[in-house]
Wavefront OBJ file of the C-alpha trace (Angstrom):
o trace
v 28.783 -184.051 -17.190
v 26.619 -185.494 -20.049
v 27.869 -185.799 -23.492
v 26.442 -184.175 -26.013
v 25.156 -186.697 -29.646
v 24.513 -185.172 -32.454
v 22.849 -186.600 -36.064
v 24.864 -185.460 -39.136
v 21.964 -185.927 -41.820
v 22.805 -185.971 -45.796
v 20.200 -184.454 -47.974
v 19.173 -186.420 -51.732
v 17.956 -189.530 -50.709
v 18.040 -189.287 -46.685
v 15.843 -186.284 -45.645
v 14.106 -186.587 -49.253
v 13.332 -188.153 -52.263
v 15.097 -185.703 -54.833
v 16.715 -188.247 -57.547
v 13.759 -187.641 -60.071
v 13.974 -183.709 -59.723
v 18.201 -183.989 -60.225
v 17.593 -185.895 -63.298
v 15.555 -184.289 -64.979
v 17.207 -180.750 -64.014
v 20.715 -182.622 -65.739
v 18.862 -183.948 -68.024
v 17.439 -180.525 -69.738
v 20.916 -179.026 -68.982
v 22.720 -181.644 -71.336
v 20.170 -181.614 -74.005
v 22.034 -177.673 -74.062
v 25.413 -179.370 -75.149
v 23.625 -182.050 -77.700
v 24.704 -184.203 -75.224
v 21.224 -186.825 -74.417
v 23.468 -190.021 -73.184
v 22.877 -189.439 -69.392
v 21.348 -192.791 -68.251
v 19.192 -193.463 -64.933
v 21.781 -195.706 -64.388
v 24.446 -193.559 -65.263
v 22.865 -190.590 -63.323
v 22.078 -193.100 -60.181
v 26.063 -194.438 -59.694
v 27.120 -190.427 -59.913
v 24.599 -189.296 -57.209
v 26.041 -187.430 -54.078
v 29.020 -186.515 -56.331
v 30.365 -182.946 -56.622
v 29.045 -181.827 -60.306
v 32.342 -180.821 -61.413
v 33.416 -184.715 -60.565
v 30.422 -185.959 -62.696
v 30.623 -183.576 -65.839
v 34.306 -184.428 -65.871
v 35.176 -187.809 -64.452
v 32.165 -189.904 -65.005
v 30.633 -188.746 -68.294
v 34.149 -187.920 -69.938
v 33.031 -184.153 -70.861
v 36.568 -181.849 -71.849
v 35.547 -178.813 -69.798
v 37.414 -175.872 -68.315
v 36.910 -175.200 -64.881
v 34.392 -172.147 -65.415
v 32.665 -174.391 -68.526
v 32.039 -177.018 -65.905
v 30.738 -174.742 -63.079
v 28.624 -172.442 -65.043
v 26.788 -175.789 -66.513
v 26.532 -177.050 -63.085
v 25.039 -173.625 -61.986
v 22.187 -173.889 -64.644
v 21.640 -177.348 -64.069
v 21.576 -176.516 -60.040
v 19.213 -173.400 -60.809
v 16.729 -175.613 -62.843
v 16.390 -178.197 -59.817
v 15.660 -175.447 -57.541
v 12.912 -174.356 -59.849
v 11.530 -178.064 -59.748
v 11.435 -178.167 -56.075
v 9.364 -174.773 -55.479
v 6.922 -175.328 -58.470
v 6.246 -179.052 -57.508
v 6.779 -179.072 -54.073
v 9.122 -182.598 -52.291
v 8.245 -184.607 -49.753
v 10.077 -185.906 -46.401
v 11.159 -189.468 -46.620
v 9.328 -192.252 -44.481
v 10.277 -192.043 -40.815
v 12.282 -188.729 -41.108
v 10.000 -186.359 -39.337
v 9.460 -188.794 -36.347
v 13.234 -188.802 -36.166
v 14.221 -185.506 -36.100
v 11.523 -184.672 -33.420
v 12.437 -187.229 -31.570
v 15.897 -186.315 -31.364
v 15.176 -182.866 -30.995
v 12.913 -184.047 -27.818
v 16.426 -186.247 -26.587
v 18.050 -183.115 -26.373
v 20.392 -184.165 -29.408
v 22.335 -181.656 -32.266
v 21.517 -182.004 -35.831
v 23.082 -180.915 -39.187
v 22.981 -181.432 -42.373
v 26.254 -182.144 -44.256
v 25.559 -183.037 -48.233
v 27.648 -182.478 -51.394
v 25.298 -179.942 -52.837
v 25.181 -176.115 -53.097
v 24.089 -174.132 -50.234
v 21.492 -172.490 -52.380
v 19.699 -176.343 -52.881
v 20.237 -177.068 -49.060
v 18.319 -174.217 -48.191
v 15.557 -174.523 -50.619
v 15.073 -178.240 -49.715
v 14.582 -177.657 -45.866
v 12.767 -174.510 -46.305
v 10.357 -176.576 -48.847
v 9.525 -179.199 -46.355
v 9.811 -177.032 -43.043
v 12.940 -178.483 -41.098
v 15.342 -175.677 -40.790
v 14.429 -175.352 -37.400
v 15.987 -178.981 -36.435
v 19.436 -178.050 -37.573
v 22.389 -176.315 -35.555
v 24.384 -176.311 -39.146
v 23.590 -176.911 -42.620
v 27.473 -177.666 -44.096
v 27.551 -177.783 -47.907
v 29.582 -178.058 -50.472
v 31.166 -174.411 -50.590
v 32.317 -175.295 -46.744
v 35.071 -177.796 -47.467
v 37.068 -178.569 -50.381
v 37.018 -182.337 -50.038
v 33.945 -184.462 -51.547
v 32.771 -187.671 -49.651
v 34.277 -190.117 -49.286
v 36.637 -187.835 -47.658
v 35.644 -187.029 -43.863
v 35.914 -183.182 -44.088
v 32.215 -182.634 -43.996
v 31.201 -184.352 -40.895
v 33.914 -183.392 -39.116
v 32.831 -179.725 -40.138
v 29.820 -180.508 -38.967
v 30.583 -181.857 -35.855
v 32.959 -178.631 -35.277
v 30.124 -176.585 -36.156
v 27.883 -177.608 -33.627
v 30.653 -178.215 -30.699
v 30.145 -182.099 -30.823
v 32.998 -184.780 -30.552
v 33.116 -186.787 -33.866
v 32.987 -190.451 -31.977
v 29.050 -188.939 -30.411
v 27.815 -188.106 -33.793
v 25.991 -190.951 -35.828
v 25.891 -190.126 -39.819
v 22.990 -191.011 -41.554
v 23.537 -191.642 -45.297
v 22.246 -193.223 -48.482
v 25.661 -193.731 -50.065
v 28.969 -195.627 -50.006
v 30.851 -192.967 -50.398
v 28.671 -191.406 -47.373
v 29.161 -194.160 -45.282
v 33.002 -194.752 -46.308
v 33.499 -191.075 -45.104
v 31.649 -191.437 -41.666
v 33.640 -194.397 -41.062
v 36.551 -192.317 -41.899
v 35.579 -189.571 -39.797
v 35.420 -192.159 -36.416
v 31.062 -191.445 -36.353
v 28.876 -194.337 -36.276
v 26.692 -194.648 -39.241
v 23.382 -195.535 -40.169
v 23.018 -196.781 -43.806
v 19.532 -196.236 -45.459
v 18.705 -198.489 -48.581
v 17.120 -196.008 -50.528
v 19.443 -195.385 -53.221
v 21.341 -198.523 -52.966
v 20.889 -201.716 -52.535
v 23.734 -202.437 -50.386
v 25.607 -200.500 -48.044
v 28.002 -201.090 -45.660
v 27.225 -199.240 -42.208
v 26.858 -199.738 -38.444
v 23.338 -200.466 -38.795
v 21.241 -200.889 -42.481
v 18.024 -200.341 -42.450
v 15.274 -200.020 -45.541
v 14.209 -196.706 -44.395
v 13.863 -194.611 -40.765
v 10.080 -195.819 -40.705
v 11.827 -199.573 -39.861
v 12.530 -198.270 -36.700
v 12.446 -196.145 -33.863
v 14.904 -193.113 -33.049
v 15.957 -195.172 -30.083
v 17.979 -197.486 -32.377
v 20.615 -194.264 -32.460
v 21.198 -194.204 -29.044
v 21.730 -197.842 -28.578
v 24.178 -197.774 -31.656
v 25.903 -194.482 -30.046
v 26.252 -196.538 -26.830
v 28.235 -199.224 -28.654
v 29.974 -197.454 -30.924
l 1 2 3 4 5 6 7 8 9 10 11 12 13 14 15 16 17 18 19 20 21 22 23 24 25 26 27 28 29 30 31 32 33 34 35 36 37 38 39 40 41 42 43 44 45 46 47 48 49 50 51 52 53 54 55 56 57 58 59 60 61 62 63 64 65 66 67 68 69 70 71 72 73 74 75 76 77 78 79 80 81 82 83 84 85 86 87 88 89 90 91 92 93 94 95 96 97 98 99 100 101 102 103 104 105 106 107 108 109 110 111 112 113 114 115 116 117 118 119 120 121 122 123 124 125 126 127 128 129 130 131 132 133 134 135 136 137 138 139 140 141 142 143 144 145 146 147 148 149 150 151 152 153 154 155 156 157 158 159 160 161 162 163 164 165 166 167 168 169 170 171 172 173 174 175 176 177 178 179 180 181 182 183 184 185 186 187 188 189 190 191 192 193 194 195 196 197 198 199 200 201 202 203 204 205 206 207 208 209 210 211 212 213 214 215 216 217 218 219
């Protein structure tokens, strides 16, 4: 009987180009605490984290649990409002891709650190619902990446073994997590200028979707 694959997409930075809208959505939500010291370059080396991570661990902010989430909220709530007024964009090579494993017969979910309510809005935004089996955010595990939990609830989700799924990620932590997780990975240099991955490419557009099955097949 044939195996099923399956592609286990992130979100910011993979499917799309959100960084500018996450900024500027934290941003305006610091500016509420006084607090204006969130660098590009700070924002850029927090990116895929779980909010309550960055607010606490990265920019050194003394919050209680509900402090941290209901800043996070209005920081997630402002992004949303970015993405319907202004609209976002797929990332080169990404529709091609998820047609063409749609036309392979292939699963696909998405399985990113963010809120469901900012998965949703991003794939309804730039029409791609329909490609996924599974959207798995961040209120479906309790582990952030680099911890395997969400591919491998992807991979449960849509009845696929974890060593047919490739990951496709932006991020070490991603990619440190697929690895983890015994999928093959596919490292995009979007976000990063390194990345360490079963195959590295610039961006999808660098090649074709066929470069997933011969990576599957040598997994």
């Amino acid at each position: 009987m044939q195996q099923v694959n399956a592609l286990i997409w992130d979100l910011d930075g993979v499917l799309v180009d959100s960084e500018h809208y996450h900024y500027r959505a934290w941003r305006e939500t610091m500016r509420l605490l006084h607090y204006d010291e969130m660098s590009l370059v700070d924002f850029r080396r927090t990116f895929g984290m779980r909010n309550v991570d960055l607010l606490r661990g990265v920019l050194g902010l003394t919050l209680s649990e509900a402090q941290a989430n209901d800043l996070a909220d209005m920081k997630e709530a402002r992004y949303r409002e970015l993405v319907r007024s202004e609209g976002m964009q797929l990332l080169p090579g990404v529709q091609t891709w998820l047609a063409a494993a749609h036309l392979a017969g292939w699963l696909q979910a998405v399985a990113s650190s963010a809120p469901r309510a900012n998965v949703e809005t991003v794939v309804d935004a730039v029409k791609i619902r329909h490609f996924f089996g599974a959207l798995i955010c961040a209120e479906d595990v309790r582990h952030g990446k680099p911890d395997p939990e969400v591919y491998l609830t992807a991979a449960r989700r849509l009845g696929v073994t974890p060593t047919r799924c490739i990951v496709i990620e932006d991020a070490p932590s991603g990619t440190q997590g697929a690895r983890a997780g015994g999928m093959a990975s596919i490292g995009v240099l979007t976000t990063h200028t390194e990345l360490v991955a079963d195959l590295v490419l610039p961006d999808l557009a660098d090649v074709p979707f066929e470069a997933a099955c011969a990576l599957l097949d040598n997994h």
